[in-house]
C-alpha positions in Angstrom: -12.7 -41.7 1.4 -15.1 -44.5 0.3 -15.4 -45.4 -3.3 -18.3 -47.0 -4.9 -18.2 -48.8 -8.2 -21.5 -47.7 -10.6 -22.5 -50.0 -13.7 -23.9 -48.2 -16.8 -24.8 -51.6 -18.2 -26.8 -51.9 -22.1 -28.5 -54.5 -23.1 -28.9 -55.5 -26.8 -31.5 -52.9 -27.6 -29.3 -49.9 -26.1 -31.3 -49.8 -22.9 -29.8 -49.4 -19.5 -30.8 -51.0 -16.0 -31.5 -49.2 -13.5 -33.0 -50.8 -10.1 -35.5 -49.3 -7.6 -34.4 -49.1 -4.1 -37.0 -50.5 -1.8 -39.6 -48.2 0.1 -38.5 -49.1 3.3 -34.5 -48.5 3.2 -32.5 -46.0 2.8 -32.9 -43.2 0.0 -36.5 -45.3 -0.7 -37.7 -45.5 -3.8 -34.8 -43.9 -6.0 -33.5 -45.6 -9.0 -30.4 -46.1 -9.1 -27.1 -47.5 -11.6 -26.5 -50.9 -9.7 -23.2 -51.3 -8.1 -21.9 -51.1 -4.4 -18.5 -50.5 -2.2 -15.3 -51.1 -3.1 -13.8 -53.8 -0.8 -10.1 -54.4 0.5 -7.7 -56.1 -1.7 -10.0 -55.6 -5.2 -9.9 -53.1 -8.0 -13.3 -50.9 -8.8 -14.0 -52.9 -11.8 -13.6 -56.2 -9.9 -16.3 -54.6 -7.4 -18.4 -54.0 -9.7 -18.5 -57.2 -11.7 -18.9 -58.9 -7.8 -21.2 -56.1 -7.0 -23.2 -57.0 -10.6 -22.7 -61.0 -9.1 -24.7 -60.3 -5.8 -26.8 -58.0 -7.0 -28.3 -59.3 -10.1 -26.9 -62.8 -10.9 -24.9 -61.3 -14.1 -22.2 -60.9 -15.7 -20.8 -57.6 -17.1 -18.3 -56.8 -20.2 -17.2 -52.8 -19.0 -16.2 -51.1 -21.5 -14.6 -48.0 -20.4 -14.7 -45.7 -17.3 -17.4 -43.0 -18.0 -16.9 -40.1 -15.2 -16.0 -40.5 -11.5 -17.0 -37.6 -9.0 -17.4 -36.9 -5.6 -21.0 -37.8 -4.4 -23.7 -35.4 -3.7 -25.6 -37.4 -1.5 -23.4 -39.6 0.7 -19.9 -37.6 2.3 -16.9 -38.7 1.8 -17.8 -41.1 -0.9 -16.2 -40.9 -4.6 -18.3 -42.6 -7.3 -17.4 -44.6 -10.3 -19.7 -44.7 -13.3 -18.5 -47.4 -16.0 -19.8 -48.4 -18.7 -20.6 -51.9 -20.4 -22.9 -54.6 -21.2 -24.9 -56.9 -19.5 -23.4 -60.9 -21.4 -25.9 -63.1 -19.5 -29.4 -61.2 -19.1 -31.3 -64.8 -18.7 -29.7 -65.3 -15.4 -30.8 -62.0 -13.7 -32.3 -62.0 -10.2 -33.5 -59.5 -8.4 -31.7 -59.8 -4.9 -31.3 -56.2 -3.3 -33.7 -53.9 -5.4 -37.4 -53.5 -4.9 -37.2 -54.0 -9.1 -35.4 -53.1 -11.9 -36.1 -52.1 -15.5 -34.6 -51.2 -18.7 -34.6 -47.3 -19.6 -33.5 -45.9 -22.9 -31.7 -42.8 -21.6 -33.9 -40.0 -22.2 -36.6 -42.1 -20.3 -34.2 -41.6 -16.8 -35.1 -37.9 -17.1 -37.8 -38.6 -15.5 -36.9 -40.9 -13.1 -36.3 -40.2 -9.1 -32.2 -40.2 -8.9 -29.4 -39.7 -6.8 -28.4 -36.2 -6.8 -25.7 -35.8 -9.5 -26.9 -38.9 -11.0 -29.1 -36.5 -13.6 -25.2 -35.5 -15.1 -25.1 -39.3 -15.9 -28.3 -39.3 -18.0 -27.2 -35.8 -19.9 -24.1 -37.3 -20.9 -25.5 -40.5 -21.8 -28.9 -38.3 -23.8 -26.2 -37.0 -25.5 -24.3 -40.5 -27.0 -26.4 -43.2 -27.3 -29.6 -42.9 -29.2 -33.0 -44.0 -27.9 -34.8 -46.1 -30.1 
């Protein structure tokens, strides 16, 4: 079983980033909760603040683990959604996504997702207020 490490990361106006896989890849053009495979020797949450590292350039606070499920879309592959904030937001780079942006969480509804990722958005609709 693979796992994969998922950031739910705020910034200071309650919004979340989400980046846009490029056109060209795989699953093109779905947004997505940044974050990547779990690597020998390191927790999840140390993957995901490396993932967070490569990815973006920042550094993350988590907070607590959200939910963790069995993907929808990739077999064998166990996904961990955490939640937290995003400390250093001058620093971001885009290195892997096509872009990212900063959704409120009723905004995702109508964003392409992972399957099973739309679970993510109700429960987070539900708990953190849009502004």
């Amino acid at each position: 079983m693979k796992h994969v490490a998922c950031g739910i990361m705020y910034d200071n106006h309650n919004r979340v980033l989400l980046g846009k896989r490029h056109s060209k890849g795989p699953y093109p053009n779905i947004w997505e909760f940044p974050g990547g495979k779990l690597e020998d020797r390191e927790t999840i949450e140390e993957c995901l603040h490396r993932e967070w590292l490569e990815e973006l350039n920042l550094s993350i606070v988590i907070d607590t683990k959200l939910i963790t499920f069995v993907s929808m879309t990739e077999k064998n592959t166990t996904c961990h959604f955490f939640i937290g904030r995003i400390i250093d937001l001058p620093n971001l780079q885009v290195n892997v996504h096509e872009c990212v942006e900063f959704f409120y969480p009723d905004q995702m509804k109508h964003l392409r997702l992972f399957k099973g990722d739309d679970q993510i958005v109700d429960i987070l609709s539900a708990v953190v207020p849009s502004y």
